[in-house]
N, CA, C and O atoms as a MOPAC input file, in Angstrom:
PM7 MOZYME 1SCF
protein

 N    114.88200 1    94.37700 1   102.82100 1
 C    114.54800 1    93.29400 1   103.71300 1
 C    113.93700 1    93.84900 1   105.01200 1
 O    112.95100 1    93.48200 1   105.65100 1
 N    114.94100 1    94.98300 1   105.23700 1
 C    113.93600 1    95.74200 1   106.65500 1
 C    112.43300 1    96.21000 1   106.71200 1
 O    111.53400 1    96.19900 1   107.55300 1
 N    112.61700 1    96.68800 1   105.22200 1
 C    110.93600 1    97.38300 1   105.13400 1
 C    109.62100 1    96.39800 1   105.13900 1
 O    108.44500 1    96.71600 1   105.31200 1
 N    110.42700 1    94.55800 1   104.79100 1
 C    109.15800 1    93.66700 1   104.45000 1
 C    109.24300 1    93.46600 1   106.14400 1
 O    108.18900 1    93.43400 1   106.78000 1
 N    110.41500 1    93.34900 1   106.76300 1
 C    109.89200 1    92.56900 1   108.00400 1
 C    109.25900 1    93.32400 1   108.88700 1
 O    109.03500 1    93.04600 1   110.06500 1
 N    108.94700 1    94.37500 1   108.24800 1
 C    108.74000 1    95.99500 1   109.39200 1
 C    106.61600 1    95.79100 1   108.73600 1
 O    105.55400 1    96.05700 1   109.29800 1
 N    106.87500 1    95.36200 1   107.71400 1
 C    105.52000 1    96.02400 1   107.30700 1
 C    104.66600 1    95.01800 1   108.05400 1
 O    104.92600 1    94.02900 1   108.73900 1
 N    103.38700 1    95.72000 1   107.61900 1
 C    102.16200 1    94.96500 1   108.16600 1
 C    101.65600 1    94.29700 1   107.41200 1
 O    100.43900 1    94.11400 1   107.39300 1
 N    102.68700 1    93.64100 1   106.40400 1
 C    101.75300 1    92.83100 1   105.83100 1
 C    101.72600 1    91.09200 1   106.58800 1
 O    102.81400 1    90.73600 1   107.03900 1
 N    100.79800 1    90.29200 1   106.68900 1
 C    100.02700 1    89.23900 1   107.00100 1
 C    100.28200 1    87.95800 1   106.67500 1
 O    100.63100 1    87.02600 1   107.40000 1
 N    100.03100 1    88.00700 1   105.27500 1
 C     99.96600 1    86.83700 1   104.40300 1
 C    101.11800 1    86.07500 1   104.33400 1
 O    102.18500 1    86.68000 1   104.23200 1
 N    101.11300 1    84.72100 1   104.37300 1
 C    102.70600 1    84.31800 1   104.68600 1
 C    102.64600 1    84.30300 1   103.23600 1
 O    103.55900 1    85.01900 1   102.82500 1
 N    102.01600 1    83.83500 1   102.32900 1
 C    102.19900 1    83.30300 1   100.82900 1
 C    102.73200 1    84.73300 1   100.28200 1
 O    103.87500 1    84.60300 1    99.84400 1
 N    102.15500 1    86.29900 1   100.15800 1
 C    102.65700 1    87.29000 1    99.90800 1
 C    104.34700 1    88.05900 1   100.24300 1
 O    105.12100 1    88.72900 1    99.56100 1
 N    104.36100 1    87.44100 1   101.88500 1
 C    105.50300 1    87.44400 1   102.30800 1
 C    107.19400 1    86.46200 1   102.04400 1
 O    108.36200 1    86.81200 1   102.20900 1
 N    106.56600 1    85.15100 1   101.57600 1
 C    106.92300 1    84.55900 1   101.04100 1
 C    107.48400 1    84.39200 1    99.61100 1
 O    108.34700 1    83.65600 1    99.13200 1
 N    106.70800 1    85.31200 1    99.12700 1
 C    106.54700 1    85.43700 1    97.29400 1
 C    108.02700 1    86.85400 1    97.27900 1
 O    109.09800 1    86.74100 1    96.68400 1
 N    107.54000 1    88.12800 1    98.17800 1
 C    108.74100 1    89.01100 1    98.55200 1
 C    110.22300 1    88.41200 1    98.45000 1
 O    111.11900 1    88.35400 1    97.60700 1
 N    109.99100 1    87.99100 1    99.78700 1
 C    111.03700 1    86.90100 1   100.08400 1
 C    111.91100 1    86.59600 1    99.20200 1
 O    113.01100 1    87.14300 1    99.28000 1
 N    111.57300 1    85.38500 1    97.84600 1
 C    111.48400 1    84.68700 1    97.15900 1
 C    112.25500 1    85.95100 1    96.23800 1
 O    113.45200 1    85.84300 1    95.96900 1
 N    111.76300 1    86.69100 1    95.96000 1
 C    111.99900 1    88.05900 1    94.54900 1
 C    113.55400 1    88.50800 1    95.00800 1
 O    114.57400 1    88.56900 1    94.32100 1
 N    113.36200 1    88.77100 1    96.29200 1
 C    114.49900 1    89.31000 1    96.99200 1
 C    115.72800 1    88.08600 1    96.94800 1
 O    116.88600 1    88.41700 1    96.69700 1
 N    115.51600 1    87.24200 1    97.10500 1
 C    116.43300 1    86.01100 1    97.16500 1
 C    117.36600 1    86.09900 1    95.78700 1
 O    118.58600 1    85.99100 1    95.66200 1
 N    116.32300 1    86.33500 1    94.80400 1
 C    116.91800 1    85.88500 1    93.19700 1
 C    117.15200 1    87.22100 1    92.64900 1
 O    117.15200 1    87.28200 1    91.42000 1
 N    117.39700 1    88.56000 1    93.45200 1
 C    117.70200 1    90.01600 1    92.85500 1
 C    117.17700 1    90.88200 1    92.19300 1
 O    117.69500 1    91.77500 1    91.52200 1
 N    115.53300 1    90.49000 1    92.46900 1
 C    114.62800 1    91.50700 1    91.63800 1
 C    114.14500 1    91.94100 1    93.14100 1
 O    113.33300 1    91.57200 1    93.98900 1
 N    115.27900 1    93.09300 1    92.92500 1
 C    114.73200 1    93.87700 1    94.51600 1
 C    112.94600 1    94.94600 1    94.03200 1
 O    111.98500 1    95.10900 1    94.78400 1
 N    113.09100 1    95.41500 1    92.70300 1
 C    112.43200 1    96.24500 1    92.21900 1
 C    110.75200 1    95.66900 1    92.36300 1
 O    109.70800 1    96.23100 1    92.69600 1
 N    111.00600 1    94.62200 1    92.04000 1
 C    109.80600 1    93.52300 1    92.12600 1
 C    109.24000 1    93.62400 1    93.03700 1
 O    108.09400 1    94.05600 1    93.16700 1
 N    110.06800 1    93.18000 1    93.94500 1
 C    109.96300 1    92.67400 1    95.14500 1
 C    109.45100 1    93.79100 1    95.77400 1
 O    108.33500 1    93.64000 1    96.27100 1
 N    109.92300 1    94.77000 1    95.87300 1
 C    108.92400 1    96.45200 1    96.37300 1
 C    107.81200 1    97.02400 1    95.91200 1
 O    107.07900 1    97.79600 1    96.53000 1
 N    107.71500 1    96.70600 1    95.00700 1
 C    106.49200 1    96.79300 1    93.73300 1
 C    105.62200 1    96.14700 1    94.61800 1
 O    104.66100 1    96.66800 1    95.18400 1
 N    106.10400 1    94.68500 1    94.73500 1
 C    105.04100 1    93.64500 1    95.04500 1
 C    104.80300 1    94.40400 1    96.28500 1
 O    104.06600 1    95.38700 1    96.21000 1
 N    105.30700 1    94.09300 1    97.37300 1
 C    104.72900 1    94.62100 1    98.75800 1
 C    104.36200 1    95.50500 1    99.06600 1
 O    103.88300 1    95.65700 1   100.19000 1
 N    104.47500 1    96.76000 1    97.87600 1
 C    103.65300 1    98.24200 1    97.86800 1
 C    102.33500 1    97.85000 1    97.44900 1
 O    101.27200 1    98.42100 1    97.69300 1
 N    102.51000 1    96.96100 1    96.88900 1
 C    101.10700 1    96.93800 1    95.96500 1
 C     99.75900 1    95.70900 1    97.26300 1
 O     98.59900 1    95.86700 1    97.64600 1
 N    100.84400 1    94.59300 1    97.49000 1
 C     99.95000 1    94.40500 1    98.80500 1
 C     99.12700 1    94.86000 1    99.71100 1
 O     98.00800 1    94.63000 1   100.16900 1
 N    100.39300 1    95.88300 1    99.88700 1
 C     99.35000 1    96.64700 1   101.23600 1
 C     98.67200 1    97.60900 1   100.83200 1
 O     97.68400 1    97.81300 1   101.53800 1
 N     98.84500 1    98.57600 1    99.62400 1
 C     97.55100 1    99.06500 1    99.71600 1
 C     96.70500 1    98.22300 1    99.09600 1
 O     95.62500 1    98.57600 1    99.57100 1
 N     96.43300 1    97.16200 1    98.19600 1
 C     95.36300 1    96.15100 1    97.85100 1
 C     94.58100 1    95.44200 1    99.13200 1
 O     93.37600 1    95.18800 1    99.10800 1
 N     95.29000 1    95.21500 1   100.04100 1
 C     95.29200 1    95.02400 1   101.60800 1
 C     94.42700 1    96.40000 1   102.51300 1
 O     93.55100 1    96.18900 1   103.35100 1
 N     94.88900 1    97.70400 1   102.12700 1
 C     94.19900 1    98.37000 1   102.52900 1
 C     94.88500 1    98.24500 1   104.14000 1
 O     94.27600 1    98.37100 1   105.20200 1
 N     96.15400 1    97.99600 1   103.96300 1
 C     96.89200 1    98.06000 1   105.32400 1
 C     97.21500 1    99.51800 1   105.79500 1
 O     97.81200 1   100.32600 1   105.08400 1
 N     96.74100 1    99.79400 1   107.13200 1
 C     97.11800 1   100.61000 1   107.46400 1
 C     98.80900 1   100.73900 1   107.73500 1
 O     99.53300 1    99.84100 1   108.16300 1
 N     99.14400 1   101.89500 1   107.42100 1
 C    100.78200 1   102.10700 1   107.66200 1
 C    100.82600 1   103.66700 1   108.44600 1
 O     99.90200 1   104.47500 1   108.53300 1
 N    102.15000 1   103.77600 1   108.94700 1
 C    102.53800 1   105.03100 1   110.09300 1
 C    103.23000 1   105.63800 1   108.71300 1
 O    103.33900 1   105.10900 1   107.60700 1
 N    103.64600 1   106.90600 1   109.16900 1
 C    103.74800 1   108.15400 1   108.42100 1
 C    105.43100 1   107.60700 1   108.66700 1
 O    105.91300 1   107.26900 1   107.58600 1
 N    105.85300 1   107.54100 1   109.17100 1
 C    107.48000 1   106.82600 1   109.48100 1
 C    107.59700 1   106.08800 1   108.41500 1
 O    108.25000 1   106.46800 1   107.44300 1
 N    107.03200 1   105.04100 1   108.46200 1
 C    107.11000 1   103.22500 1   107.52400 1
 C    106.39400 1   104.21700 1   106.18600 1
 O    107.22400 1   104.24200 1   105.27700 1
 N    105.59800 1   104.72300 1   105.94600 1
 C    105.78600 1   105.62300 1   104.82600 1
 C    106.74700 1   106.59600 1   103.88100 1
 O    106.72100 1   106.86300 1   102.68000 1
 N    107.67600 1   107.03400 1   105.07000 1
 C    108.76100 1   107.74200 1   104.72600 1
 C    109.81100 1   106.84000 1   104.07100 1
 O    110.45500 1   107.05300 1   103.04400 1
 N    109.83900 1   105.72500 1   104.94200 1
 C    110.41500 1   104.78600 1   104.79000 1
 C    110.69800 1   103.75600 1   103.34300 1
 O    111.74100 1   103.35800 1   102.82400 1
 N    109.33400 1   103.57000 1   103.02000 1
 C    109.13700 1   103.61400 1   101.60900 1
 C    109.48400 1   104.35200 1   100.90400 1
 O    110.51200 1   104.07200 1   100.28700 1
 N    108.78100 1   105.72100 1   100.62200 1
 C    109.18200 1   106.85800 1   100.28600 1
 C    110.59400 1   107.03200 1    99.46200 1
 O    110.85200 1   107.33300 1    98.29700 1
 N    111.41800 1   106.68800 1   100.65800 1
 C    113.23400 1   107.21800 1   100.79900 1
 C    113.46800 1   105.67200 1    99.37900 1
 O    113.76500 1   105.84800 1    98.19700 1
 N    113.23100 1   104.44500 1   100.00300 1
 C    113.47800 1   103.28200 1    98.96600 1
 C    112.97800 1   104.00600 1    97.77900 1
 O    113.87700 1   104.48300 1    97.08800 1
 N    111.83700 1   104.19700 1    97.39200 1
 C    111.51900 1   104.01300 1    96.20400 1
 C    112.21900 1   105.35300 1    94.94300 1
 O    112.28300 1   105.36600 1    93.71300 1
 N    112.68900 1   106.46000 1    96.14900 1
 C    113.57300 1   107.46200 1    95.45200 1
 C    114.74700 1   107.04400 1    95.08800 1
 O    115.38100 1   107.58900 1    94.18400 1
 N    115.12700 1   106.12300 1    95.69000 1
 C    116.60600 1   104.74000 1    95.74600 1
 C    116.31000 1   104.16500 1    94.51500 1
 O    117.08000 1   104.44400 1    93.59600 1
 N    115.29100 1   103.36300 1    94.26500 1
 C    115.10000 1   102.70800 1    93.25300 1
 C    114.45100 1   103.15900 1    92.00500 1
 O    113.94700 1   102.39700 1    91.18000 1
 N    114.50600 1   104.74600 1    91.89800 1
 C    113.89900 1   105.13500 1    90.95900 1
 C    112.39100 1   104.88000 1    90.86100 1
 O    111.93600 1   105.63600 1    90.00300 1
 N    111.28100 1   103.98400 1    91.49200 1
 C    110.10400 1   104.19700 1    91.39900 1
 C    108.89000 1   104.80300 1    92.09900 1
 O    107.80300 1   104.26100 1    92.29800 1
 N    109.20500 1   105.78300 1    92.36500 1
 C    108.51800 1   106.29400 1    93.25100 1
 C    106.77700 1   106.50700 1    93.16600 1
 O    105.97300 1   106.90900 1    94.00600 1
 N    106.63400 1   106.09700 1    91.91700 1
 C    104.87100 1   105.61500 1    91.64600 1
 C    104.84600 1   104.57400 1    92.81400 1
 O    104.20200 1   104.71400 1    93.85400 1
 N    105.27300 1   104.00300 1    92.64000 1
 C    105.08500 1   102.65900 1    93.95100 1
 C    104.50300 1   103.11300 1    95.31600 1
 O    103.62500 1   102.50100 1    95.92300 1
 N    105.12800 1   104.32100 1    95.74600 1
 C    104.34400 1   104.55500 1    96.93300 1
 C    103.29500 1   105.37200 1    97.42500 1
 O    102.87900 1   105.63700 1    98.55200 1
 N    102.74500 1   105.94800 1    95.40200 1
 C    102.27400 1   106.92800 1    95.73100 1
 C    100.55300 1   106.81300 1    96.30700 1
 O     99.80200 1   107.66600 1    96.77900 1
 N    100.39600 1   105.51900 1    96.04600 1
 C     98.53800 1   105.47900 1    96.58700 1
 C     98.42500 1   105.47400 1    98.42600 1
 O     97.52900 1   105.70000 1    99.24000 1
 N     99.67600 1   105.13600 1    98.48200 1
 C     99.85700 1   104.54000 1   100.05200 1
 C     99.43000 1   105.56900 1   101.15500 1
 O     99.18600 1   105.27000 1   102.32400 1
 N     99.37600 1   106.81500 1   100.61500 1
 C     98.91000 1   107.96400 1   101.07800 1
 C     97.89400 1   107.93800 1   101.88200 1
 O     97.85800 1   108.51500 1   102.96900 1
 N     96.89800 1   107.18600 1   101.33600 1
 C     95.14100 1   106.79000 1   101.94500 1
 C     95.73200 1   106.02400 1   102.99800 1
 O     95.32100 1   106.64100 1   103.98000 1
 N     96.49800 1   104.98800 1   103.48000 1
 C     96.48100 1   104.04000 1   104.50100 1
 C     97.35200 1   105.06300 1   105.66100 1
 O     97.23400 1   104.66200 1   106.81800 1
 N     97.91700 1   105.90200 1   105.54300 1
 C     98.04100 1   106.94900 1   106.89600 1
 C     97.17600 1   106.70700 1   107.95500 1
 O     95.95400 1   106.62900 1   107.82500 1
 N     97.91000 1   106.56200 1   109.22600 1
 C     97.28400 1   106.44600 1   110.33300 1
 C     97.74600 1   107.52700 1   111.01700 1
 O     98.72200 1   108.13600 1   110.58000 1
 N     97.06300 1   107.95000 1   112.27800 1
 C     98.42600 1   108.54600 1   113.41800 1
 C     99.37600 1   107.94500 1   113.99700 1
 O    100.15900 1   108.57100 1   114.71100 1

């Protein structure tokens, strides 16, 4: 829940849809989904909120999930 309200993502309908996944216990989904947002989004993210991901997705066993996110590094 920290990582959606932290991210940069925008879209209320995307944020909403999270939300929604998280509500009914498909946390896995639900990270999937908002990994996949932002880089489809092409959101820039900090090397922190990356780690951040990172640490979840070693939690949840999927760590493909964060691996494109690499390109949206900022300083």
């Amino acid at each position: 829940m920290e990582l959606l309200e932290d991210s940069p993502l925008t879209s209320e309908t995307v944020i909403r849809d999270v939300y929604h996944l998280l509500s009914h216990g498909e946390e896995e989904l639900a990270f999937d989904t908002m990994c996949s947002w932002i880089y489809e989004d092409e959101l820039p993210i900090t090397r922190h909120y990356r780690a951040r991901l990172a640490a979840m997705a070693d939690e949840m066993g999927t760590p493909e999930a964060v691996h494109r996110l690499d390109e949206l590094l900022i300083s």
